[in-house]
C-alpha positions as CSV (number, residue, x, y, z in Angstrom):
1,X,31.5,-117.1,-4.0
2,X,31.5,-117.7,-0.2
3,X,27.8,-117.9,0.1
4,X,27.0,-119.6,-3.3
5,X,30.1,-122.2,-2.0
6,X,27.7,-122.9,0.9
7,X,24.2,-123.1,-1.0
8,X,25.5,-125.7,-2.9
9,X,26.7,-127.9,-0.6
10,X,23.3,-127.5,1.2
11,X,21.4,-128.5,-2.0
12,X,23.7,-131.3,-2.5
13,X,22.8,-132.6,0.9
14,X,19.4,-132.2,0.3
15,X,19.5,-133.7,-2.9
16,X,21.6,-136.8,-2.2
17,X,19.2,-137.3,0.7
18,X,16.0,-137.5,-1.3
19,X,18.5,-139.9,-3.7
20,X,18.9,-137.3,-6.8
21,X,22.6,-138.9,-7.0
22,X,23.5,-137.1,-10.3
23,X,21.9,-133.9,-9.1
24,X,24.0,-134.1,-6.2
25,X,27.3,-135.1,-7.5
26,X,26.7,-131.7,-9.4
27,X,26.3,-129.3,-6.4
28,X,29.0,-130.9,-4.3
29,X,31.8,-130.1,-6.7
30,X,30.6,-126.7,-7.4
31,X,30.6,-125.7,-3.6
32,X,34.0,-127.2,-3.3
33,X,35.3,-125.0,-7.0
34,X,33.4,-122.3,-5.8
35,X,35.1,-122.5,-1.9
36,X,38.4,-122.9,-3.4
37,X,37.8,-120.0,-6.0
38,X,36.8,-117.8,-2.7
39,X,39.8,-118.8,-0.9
40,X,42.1,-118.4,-3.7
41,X,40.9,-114.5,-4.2
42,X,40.8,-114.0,-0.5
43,X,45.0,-115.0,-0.5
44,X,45.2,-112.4,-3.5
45,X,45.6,-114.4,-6.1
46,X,44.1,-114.3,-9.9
47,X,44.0,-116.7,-12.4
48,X,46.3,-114.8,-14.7
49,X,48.9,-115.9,-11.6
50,X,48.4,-119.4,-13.1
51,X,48.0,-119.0,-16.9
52,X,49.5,-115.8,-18.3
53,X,46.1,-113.6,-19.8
54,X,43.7,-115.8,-18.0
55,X,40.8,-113.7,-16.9
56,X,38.7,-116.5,-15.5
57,X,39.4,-119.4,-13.4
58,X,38.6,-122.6,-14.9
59,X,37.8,-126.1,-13.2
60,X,41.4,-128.0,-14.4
61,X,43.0,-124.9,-13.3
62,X,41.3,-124.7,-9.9
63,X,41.9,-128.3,-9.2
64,X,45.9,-128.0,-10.0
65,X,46.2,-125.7,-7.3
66,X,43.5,-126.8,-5.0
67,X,45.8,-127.3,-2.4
68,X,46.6,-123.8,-2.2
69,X,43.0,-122.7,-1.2
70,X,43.2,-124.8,2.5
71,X,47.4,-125.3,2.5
72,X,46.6,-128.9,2.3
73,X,48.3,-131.5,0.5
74,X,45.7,-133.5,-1.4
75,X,43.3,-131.0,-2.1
76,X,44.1,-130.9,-5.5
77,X,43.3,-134.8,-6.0
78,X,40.0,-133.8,-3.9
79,X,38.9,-131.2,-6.6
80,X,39.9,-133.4,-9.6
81,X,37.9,-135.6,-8.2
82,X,34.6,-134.2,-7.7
83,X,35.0,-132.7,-11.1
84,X,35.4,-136.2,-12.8
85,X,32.5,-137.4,-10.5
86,X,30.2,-134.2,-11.4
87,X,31.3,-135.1,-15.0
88,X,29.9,-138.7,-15.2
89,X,27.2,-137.7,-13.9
90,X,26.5,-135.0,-16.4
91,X,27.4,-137.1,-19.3
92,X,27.4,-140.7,-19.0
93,X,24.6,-142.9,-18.6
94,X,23.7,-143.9,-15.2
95,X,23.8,-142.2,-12.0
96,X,27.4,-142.2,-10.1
97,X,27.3,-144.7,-7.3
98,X,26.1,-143.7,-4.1
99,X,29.4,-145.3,-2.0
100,X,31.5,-142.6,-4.3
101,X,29.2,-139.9,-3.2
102,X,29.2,-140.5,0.4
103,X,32.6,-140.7,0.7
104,X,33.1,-138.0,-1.4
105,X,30.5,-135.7,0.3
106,X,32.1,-135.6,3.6
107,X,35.4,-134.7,2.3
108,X,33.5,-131.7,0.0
109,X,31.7,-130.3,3.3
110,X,35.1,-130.2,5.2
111,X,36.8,-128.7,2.6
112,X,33.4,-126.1,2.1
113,X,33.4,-125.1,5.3
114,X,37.0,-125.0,6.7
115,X,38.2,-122.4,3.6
116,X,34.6,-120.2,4.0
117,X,35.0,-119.3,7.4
């Protein structure tokens, strides 16, 4: 998960840079789900410790206890709201605004790299 946490935010640099806004919104959240999936596994933790029989972890999950992955208060809001932002982009009309992705984008590449060290 580490490395795929890290390929993504690359492509969602790339891609916001050549203005594939949609496309980007994408990648950004995964590297930050994928980070904090990677940090969550590397404390020891399984997504049955959050939902009894879960197997897998899934995105509302992640996002509830995102600020587990860094110890960071906030986290979770930073997660739920890539995930709403990757969302609209999936599956409403439009592309996301570009402000939203900046912004955004800084705080995924902090978060990214800080828990893949």
């Amino acid at each position: 998960m580490r490395e795929k946490a890290r390929q993504n935010l690359k492509a969602g640099r790339v891609l916001l840079d050549a203005g594939l806004l949609d496309a980007a919104a994408s990648r950004f959240y995964y590297a930050a789900f994928q980070a904090a999936v990677y940090a969550l596994e590397r404390q020891g933790r399984r997504p049955s410790d959050f939902r009894g029989g879960a197997r897998r972890w899934e995105h509302r999950m992640v996002a509830g206890v995102g600020n587990l992955a860094r110890g960071r208060v906030g986290d979770d809001v930073l997660l739920d709201d890539l995930r709403r932002i990757r969302e609209d982009a999936d599956y409403k009309p439009g592309a996301v605004r570009r402000s939203d992705l900046e912004f955004l984008k800084h705080e995924a590449a902090r978060f990214v790299e800080e828990v893949t060290r």
